[in-house]
C-alpha positions in Angstrom: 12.6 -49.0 11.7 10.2 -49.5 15.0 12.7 -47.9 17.1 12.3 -44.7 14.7 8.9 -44.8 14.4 8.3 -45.2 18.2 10.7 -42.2 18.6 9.1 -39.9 15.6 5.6 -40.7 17.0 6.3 -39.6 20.3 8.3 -36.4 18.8 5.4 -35.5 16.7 3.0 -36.0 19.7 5.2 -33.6 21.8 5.3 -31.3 19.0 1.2 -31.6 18.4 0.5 -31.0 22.5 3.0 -27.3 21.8 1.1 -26.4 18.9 -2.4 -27.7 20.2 -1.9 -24.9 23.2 -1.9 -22.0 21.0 -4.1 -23.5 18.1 -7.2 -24.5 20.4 -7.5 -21.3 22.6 -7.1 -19.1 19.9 -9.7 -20.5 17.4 -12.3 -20.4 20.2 -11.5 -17.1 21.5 -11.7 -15.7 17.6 -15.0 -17.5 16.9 -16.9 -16.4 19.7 -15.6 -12.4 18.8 -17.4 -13.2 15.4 -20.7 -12.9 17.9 -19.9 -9.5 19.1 -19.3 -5.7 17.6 -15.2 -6.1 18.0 -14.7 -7.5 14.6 -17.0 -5.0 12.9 -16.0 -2.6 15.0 -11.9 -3.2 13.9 -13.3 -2.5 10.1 -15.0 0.3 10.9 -11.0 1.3 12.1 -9.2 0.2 9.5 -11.9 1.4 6.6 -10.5 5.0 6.3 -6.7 3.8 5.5 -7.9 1.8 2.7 -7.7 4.6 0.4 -4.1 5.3 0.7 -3.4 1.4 -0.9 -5.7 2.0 -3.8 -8.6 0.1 -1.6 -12.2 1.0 -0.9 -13.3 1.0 2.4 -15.2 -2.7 2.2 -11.5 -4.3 1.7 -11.1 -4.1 5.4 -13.1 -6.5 5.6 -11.4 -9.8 4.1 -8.4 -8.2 5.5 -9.5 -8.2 9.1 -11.5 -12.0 8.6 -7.9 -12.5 6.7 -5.4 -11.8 9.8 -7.5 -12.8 12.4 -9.3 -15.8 11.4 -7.3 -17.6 8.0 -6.9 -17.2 4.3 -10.4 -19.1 3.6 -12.2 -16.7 5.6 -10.3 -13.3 3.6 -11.5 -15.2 0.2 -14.7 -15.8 1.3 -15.3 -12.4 2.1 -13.7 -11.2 -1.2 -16.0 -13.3 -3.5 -19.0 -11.2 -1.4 -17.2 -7.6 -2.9 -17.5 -6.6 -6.5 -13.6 -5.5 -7.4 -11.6 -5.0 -9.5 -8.6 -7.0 -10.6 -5.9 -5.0 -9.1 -7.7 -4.1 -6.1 -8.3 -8.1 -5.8 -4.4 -8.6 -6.6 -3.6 -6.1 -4.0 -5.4 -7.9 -1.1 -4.3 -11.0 -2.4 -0.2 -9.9 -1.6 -1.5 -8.4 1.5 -3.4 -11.8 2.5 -0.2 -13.9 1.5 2.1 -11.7 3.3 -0.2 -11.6 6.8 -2.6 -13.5 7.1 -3.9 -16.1 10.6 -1.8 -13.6 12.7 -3.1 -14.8 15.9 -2.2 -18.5 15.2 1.0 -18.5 13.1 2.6 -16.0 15.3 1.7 -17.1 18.3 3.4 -20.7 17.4 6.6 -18.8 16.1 6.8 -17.2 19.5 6.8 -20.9 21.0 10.1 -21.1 18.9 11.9 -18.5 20.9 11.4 -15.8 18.4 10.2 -12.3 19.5 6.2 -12.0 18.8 6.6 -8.3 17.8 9.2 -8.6 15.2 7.9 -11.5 13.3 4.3 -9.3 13.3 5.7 -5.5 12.3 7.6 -8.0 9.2 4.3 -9.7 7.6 2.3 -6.3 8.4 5.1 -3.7 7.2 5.5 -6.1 4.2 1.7 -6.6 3.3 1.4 -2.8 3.7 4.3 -2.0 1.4 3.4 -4.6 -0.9 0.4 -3.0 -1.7 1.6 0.6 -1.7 4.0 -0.4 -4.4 1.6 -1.9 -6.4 -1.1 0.8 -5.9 1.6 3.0 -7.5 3.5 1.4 -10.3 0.4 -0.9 -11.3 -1.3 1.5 -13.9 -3.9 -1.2 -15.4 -5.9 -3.7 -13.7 -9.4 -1.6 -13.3 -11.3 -4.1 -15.3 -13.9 -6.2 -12.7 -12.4 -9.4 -11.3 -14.3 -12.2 -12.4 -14.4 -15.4 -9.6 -14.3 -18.8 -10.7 -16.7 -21.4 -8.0 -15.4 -21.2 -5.4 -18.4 -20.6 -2.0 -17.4 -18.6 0.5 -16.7 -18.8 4.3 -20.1 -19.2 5.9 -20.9 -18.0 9.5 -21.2 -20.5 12.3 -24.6 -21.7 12.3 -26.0 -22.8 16.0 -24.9 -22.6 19.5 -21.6 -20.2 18.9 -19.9 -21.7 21.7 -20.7 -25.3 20.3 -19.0 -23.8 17.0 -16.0 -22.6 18.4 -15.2 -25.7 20.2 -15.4 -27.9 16.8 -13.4 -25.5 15.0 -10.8 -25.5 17.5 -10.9 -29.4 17.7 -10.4 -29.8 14.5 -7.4 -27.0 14.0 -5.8 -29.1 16.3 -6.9 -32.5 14.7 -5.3 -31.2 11.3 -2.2 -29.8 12.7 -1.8 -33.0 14.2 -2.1 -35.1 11.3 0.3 -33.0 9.5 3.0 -32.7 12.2 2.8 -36.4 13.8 3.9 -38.1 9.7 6.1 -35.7 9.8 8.1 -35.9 13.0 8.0 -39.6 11.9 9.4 -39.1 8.4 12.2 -36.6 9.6 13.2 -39.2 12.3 13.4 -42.2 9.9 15.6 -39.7 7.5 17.2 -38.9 10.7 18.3 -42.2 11.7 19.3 -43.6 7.9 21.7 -40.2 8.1 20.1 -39.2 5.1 19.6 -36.0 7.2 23.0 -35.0 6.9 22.7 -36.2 3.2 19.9 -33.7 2.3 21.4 -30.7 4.3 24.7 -30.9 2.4 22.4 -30.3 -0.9 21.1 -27.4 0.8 24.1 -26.0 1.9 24.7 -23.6 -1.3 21.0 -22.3 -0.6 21.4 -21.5 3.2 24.9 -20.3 2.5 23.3 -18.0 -0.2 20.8 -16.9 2.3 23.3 -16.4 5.3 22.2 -19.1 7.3 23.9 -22.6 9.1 23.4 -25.7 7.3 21.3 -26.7 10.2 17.9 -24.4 9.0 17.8 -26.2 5.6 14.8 -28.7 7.2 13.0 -26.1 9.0 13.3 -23.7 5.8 11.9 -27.0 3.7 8.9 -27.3 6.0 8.4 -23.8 6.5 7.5 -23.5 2.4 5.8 -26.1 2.1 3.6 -26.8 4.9 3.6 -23.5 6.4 4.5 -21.2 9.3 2.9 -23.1 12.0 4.3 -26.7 11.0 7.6 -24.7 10.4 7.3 -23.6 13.8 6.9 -27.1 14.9 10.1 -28.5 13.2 12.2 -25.7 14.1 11.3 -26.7 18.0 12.9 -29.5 17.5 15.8 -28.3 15.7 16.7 -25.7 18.7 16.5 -29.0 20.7 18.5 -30.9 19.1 20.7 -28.8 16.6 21.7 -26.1 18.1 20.0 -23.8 15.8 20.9 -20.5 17.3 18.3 -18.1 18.0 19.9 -15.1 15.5 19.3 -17.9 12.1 15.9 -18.8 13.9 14.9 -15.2 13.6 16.2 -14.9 10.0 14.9 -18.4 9.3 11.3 -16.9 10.3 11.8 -13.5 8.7 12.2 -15.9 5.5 8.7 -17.7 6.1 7.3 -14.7 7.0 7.5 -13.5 3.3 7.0 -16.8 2.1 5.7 -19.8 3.4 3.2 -22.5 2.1 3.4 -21.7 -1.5 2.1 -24.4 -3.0 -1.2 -23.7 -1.0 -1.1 -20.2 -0.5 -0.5 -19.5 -4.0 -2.8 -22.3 -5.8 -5.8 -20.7 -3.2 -6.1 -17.7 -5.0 -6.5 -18.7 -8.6 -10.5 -18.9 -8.7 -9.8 -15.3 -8.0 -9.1 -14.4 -11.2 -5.6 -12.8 -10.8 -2.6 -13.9 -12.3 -0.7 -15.9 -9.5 3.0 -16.1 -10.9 3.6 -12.7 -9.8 2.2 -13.2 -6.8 4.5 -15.9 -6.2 7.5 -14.5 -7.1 6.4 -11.3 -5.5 7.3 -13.5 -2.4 9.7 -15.3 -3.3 12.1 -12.3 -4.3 11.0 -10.1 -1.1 11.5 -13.3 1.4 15.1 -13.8 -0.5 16.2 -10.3 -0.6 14.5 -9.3 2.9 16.5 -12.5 4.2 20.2 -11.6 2.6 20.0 -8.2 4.1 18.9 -9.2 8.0 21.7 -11.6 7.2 24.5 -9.1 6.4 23.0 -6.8 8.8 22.9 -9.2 11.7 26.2 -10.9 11.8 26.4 -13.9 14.2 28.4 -13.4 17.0 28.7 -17.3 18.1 28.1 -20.1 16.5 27.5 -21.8 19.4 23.9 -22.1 19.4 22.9 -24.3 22.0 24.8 -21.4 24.5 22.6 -18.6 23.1 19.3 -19.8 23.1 17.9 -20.1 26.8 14.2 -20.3 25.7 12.0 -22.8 27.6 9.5 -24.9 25.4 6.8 -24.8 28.8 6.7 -21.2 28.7 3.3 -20.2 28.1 2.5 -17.2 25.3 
């Protein structure tokens, strides 16, 4: 048991310091753009296309806080706009399907994956998410009514000062999620009940096209999230041989849908009804997964020969 521990904890550091690289530059660089006309400036942009997903042009606002900041920061700004119930469902499948771009993406890219394709997927599907719903959804004009929930304030104080704490503590959270759980996978690891729990995933990665070696990353993925994904699938590149093709269609998964436990469960003092959202994503990561899968046929198995990406590489 010590030896696994010793081994998890410094896995999960390793992991933490990869992670820590994109989270803590990132969340500074955002929070000081809250202090100048680029945000406002990218709503004033995006204001005019609102119309064409049933959206007035204030929705570009929790969407742009949404992508480039995080999920709280989209609600907060939605509990500032009166709307109605399907304009607040439609931002709320946007928001699921792309949402902390700069963060989650970058750490995907860390993985090997391309940058560009796992961002066209979550914007293409958030756009044609709420398309669709702006056309078949007929009712829904009644005013959304928000439970207590307070929203996103603005950094109070020396901006600077505030960016540095939030980007502290991004990284202080992602390590305390990734370090148990580096730990936990190589205790699992070493009592080969590894091997035990991807065998009982088999018929779902099967299902979905993939090797049996994606069923932990795919676990982690949707329930802890992109990022924390990200983090597991680092080390199953390492150490086995995920190739890169079902790492890309391991990430086009997430990308539909990832932390839903949280993701979903954050938007009921909204006021909309989240079992469609969920199975909204659920079906679209499923179906959007089968077809890369039958589209993108692997050429090798052989993983470990396919996948040259270096973990130093910067973003």
């Amino acid at each position: 048991m010590g030896s696994s521990l010793q081994k998890g904890l410094l896995s999960g550091l390793k992991t933490t310091w990869i992670l820590a690289k994109v989270i803590f530059p990132v969340t500074l660089i955002v929070t000081l753009l809250q202090s100048t006309p680029i945000l406002p400036w990218l709503m004033d942009l995006l204001s005019p296309a609102m119309r064409l997903i049933g959206l007035p042009g204030e929705a570009a606002i929790p969407l742009v806080l949404g992508n480039v900041l995080n999920l709280y920061a989209g609600i907060g700004a939605i509990l500032s706009l009166p709307l109605s119930v399907k304009e607040v469902f439609i931002l709320a499948v946007m928001l699921s399907f792309s949402h902390n771009l700069l963060i989650e993406s970058g750490v995907v890219a860390k993985s090997g994956v391309k940058l560009w394709l796992i961002v066209l997927v979550r914007i293409g599907l958030a756009v044609v998410s709420a398309a669709a719903i702006h056309l078949i959804w007929q009712g829904g004009e009644e005013e959304a009514r928000y439970g207590l929930v307070a929203a996103t304030g603005e950094a109070d104080g020396n901006i600077l000062f505030e960016g540095l704490k939030r980007a502290f503590f991004g990284v202080a959270q992602t390590a305390a999620i990734v370090i148990p759980l580096m730990v936990l996978i190589q205790i699992l690891k070493d009592r080969r009940w590894l091997a035990v729990f991807s065998k009982k995933m088999a018929p779902v990665t099967r299902f979905l096209g993939l090797g049996e070696n994606t069923a932990l990353t795919l676990t982690a993925g949707l329930i802890f999230g992109m990022a924390y994904g990200a983090g597991v699938l680092l080390r199953s590149i390492k150490e086995d041989g995920v190739s890169r093709r079902d790492a890309t269609v391991v990430f086009i998964f997430l990308a539909a849908c990832h932390a839903v436990v949280e993701d979903t469960l954050i938007f009921v003092p909204l006021g909309i009804p989240i079992v469609p959202l969920f199975l909204i994503r659920l079906c679209t990561a499923v179906l959007l997964t089968i077809a890369v899968s039958q589209l993108w046929k692997d050429v090798s198995q052989t993983g470990r020969k396919e996948w040259s990406h270096d973990y130093r590489t910067p973003l």
